[in-house]
C-alpha positions in Angstrom: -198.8 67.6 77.4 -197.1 70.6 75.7 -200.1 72.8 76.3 -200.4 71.4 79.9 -196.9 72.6 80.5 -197.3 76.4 79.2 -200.9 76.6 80.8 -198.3 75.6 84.1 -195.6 77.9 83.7 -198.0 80.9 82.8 -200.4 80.3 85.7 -197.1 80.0 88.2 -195.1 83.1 86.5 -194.8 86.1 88.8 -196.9 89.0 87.8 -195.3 91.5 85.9 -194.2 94.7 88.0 -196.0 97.7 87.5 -195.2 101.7 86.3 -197.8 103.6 88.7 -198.2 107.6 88.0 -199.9 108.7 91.5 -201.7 112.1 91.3 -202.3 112.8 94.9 -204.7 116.4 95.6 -202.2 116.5 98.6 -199.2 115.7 100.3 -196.3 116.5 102.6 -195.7 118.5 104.4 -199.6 118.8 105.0 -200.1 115.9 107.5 -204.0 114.5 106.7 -205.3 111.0 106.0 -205.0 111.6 102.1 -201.2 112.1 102.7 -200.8 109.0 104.7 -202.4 107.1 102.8 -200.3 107.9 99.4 -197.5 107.4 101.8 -198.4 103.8 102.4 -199.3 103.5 98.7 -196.0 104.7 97.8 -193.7 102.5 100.1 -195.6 99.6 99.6 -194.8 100.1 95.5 -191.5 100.5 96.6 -190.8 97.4 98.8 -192.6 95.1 96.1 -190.3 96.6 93.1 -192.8 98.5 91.2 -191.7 101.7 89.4 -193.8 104.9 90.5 -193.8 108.8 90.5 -195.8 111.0 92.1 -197.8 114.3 90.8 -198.6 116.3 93.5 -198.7 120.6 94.5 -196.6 120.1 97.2 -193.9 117.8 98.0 -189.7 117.0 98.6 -188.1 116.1 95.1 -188.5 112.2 96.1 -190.5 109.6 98.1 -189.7 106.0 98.8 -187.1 106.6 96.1 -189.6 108.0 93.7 -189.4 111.0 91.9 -191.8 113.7 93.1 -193.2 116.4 90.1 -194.9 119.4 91.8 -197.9 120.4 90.2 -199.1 123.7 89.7 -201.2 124.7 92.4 -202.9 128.1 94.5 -204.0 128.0 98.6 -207.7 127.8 99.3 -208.7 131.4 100.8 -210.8 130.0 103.4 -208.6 127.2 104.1 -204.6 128.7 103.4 -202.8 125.6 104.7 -204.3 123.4 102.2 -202.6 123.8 98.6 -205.3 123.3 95.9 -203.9 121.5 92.4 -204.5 123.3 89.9 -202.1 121.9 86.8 -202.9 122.1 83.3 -204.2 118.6 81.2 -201.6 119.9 78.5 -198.8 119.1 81.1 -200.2 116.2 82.6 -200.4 114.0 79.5 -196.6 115.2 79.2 -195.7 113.6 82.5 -198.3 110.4 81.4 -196.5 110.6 78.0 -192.5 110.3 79.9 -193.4 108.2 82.5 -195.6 105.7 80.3 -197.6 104.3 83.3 -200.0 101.2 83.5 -201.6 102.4 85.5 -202.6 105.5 87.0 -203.7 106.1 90.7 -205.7 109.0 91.6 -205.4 110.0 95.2 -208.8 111.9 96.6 -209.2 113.7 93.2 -210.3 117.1 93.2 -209.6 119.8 90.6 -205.8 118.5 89.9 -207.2 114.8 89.7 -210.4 116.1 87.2 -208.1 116.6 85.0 -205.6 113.6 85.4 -208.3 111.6 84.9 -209.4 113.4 81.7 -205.5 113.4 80.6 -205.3 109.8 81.2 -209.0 108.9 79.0 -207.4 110.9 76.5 -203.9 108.8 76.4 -206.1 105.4 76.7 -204.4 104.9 80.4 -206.2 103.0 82.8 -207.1 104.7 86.1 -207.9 104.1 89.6 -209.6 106.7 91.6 -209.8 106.7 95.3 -212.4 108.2 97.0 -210.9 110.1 100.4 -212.6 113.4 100.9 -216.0 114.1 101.0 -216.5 117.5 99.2 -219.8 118.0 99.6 -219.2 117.6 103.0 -216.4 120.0 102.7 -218.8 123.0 100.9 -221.1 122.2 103.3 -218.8 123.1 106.5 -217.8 126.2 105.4 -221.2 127.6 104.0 -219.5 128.0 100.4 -222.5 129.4 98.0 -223.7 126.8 95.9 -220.8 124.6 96.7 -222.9 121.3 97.5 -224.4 121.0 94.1 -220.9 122.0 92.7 -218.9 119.6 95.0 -221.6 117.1 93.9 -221.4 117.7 90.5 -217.4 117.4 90.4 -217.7 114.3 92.5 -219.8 112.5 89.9 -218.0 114.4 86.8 -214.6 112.7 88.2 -215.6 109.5 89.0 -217.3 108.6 85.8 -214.7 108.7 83.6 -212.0 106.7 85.8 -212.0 102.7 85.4 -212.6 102.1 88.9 -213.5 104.3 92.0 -212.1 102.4 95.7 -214.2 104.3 98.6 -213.7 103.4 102.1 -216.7 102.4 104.1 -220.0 101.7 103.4 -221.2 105.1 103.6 -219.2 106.6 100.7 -220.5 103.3 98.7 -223.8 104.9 99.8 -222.8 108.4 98.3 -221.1 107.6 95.2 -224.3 105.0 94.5 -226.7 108.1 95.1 -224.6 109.9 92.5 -225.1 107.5 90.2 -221.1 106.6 90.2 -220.4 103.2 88.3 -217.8 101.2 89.1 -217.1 101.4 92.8 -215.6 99.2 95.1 -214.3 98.9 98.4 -211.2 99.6 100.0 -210.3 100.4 102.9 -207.4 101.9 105.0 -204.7 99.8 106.6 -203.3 100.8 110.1 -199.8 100.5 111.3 -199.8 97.5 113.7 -196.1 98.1 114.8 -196.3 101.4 115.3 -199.5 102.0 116.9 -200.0 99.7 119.8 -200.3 99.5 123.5 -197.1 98.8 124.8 -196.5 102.4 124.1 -198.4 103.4 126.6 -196.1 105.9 128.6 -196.7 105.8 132.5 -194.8 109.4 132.6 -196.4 110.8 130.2 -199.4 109.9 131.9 -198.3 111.4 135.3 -197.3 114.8 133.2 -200.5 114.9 131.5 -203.0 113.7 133.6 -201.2 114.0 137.4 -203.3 111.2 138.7 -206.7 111.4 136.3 -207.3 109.8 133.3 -206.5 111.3 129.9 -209.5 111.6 127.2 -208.0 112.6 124.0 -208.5 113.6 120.2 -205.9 113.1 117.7 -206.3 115.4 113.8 -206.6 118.1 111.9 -207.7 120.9 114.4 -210.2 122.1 111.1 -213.4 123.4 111.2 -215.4 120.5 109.3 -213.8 118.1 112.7 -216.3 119.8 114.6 -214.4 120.3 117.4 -216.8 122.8 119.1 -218.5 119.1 121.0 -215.2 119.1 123.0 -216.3 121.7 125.4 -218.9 119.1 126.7 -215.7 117.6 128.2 -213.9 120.6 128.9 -213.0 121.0 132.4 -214.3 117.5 134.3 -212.2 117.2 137.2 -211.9 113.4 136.9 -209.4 113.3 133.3 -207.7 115.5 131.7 -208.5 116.2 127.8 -205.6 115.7 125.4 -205.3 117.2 121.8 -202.8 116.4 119.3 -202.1 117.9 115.8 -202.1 121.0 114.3 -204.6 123.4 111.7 -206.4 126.5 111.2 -209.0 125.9 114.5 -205.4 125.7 116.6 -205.7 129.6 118.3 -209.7 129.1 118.4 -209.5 125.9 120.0 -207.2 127.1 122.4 -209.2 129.7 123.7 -212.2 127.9 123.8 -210.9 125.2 125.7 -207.9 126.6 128.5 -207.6 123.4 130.6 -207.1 121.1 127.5 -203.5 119.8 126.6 -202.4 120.9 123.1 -199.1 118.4 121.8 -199.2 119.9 118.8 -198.0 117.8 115.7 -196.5 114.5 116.9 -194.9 112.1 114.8 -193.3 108.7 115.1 -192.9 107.5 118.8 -194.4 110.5 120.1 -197.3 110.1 118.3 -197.6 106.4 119.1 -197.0 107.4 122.8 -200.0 109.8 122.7 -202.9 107.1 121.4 -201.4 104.2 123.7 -201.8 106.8 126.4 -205.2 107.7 126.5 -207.7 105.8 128.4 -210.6 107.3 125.4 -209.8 108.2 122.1 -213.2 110.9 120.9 -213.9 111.7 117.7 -216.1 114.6 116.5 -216.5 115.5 113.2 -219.2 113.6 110.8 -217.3 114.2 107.2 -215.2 111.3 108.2 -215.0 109.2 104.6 -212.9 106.6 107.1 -211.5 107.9 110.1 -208.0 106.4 110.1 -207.3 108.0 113.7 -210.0 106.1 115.4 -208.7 103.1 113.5 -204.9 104.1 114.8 -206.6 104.5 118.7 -208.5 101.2 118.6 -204.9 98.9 117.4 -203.2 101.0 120.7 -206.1 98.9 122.5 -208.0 102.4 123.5 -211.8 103.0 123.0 -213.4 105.0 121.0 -216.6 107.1 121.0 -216.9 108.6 116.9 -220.2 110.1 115.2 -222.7 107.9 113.9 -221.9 108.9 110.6 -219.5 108.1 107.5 -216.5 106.2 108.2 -216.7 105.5 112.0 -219.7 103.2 111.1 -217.0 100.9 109.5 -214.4 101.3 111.7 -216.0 101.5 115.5 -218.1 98.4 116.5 -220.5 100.2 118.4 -220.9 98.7 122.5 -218.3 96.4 121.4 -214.9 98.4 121.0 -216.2 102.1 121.5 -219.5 104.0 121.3 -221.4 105.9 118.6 -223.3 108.5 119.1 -225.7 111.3 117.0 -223.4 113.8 115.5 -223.3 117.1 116.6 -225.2 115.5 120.0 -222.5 117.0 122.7 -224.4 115.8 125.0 -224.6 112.3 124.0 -220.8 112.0 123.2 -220.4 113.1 127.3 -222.7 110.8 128.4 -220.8 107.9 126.6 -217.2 109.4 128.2 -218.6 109.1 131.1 -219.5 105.7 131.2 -216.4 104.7 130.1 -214.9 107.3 132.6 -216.6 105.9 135.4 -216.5 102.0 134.6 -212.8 100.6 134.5 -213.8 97.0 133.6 -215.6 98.4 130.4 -212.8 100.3 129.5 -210.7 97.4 130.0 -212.6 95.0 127.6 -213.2 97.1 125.0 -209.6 97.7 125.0 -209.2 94.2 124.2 -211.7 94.1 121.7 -210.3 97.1 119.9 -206.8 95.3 119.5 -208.3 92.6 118.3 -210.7 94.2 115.7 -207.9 95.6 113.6 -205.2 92.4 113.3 -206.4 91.8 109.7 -206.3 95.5 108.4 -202.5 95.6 108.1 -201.2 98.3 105.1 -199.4 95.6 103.8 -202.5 93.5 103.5 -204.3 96.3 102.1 -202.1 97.7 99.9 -201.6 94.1 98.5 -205.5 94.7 97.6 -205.3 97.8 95.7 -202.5 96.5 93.7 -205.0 93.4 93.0 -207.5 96.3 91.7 -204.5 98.0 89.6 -204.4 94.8 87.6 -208.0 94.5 87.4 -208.7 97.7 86.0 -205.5 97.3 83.4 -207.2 93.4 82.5 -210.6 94.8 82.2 -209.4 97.8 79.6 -207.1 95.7 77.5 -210.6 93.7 77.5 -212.5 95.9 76.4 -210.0 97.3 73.9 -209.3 93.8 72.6 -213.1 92.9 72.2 
């Protein structure tokens, strides 16, 4: 009866609350899915009473009432708005060394998580890496010399040596398996239910945008691995108007190459939430998607979506069902699926539904809930190991 009792009591006790060191390749004020994403990480830690800090290059002093500690850091010369990490392993294992984490959280790791990783192996720290950018992808883009095989080569050299790799869709599963990466699982991005949903859609917004027409928008980095080029097969159709929101190096380019487009800029909170619920299409165009969290935040505000057969959108867009995917790179087949939708309100219209209801179960709160399940996973499996 005894042993009955404590077997209770231990199997009903509340989880202990964990110390999570993030190490995040980026973060505010760059605005991208990585920095989302350790946002959501970061509040969701907070609300459930785990201790945290975060390691980043760039950053305010404090998050979600957690203490920020910049890391060392230089801007990419092709790429100046994006601040590469590029802190020392010496000073990292201080930071692991003070802060005493369980566990530690590796956001998109690049050259600043490389050696987090290598700084928590050496400290006997458990890690969790999460696979967000695809860098090969990234060398690829902008034609760096020899950068595939490199970005390849860091890819696998990272992800070997952490206790667990979380990618996003099955496509990065794909990748890291082709790299020979052991230990991957999936998880994938939440989406903001409150905040991004259709009865924000503005009717005078709509009128100022669109004076009558309907509006076919995109909504990211304006960066030249989004391919953004496809949007002149849009440009300039007299029936909608063609809507871009955010901000990035393309910006001036873009601009020029596409006069009769509306540029918001940078839009956050309501605004932003305004501009999904508002379109009558959300397109996306770029194929180096890992995820694609804005075709994820245009589906829950009940708009379809036409994304690249490729990556993330595989996951994320039910092709025929809420959206469309077509070839990437094929301009012409991304029109052709506008138009449809353009020309046939009642398919607009259900796919609408179908978006909303696609995402109800991908909540942050219910995935976040699941990457703190894989925290403890990876902590239990190295005390295992350790113990045996």
């Amino acid at each position: 009866m005894v042993d009955t009792m404590v077997s209770f009591r231990t199997a009903s006790a509340a989880p202990p609350k964990l110390r999570v060191l993030v190490v995040s390749e980026s973060f505010l004020p760059q605005i991208n899915g990585v920095t989302n994403s350790v946002r959501r990480v970061l509040e969701h830690l907070s609300a459930e009473g785990h201790d945290a800090e975060l390691v980043a290059p760039t950053g305010p002093e404090s998050y979600a009432g957690f203490p920020v500690t910049r890391a060392r850091g230089a801007n990419l010369p092709f790429y100046p708005d994006f601040r590469l990490g590029l802190e020392t392993r010496r000073r990292l294992r201080a930071v692991m060394q003070r802060f005493r984490p369980d566990v530690v959280h590796i956001a998109s790791p690049a050259t600043l998580g490389y050696q987090a990783a290598k700084a928590a192996a050496e400290l006997g720290i458990p890690t969790v890496a999460i696979y967000q950018t695809d860098l090969v992808g990234f060398a690829e883009r902008y034609d760096v010399p020899g950068g595939c095989r490199a970005a390849a080569a860091l890819t696998r050299k990272i992800h070997v040596q952490v206790d667990r790799t979380l990618a996003p869709s099955t496509a990065s599963l794909d990748q890291l398996s082709a790299l020979h990466v052991p230990g991957v699982h999936r998880w994938p991005r939440g989406v903001d239910l409150a905040s991004f949903h259709p009865r924000f859609r503005d009717a005078g917004l709509r009128r100022r945008l669109g004076d009558g027409r309907l509006l076919v928008g995109y909504v990211g980095r304006l960066a030249a691995e989004k391919e953004l080029d496809l949007l002149a097969h849009l440009h300039g159709d007299p029936r909608f108007a063609l809507v871009i929101v955010g901000g990035g190096p393309e910006d001036e380019r873009l601009r020029a190459l596409l006069p009769q487009a509306h540029f918001l800029g940078l839009l956050h909170g309501e605004e932003l939430s305004r501009a999904y619920a508002s379109l009558d299409v959300f397109v996306h165009t770029g194929r180096y998607e890992t995820y694609c969290q804005s075709a994820q935040e245009a589906l829950a505000s009940a708009v379809p979506v036409v994304a690249p057969r490729s990556g993330g959108p595989i996951d994320v867009v039910a092709d025929r069902y809420n959206g469309f995917l077509y070839e990437p790179g094929d301009g012409r087949e991304l029109a052709g699926h506008v138009d449809r939708l353009v020309r046939d309100p009642a398919l607009r219209t259900v796919m609408g539904a179908a978006a909303l209801r696609a995402v109800q179960d991908r909540s942050w709160q219910r995935v976040n809930e699941l990457l703190v399940r894989h925290y403890r996973e990876a902590i239990a499996a190295r005390s295992y190991a350790l113990a045996g």
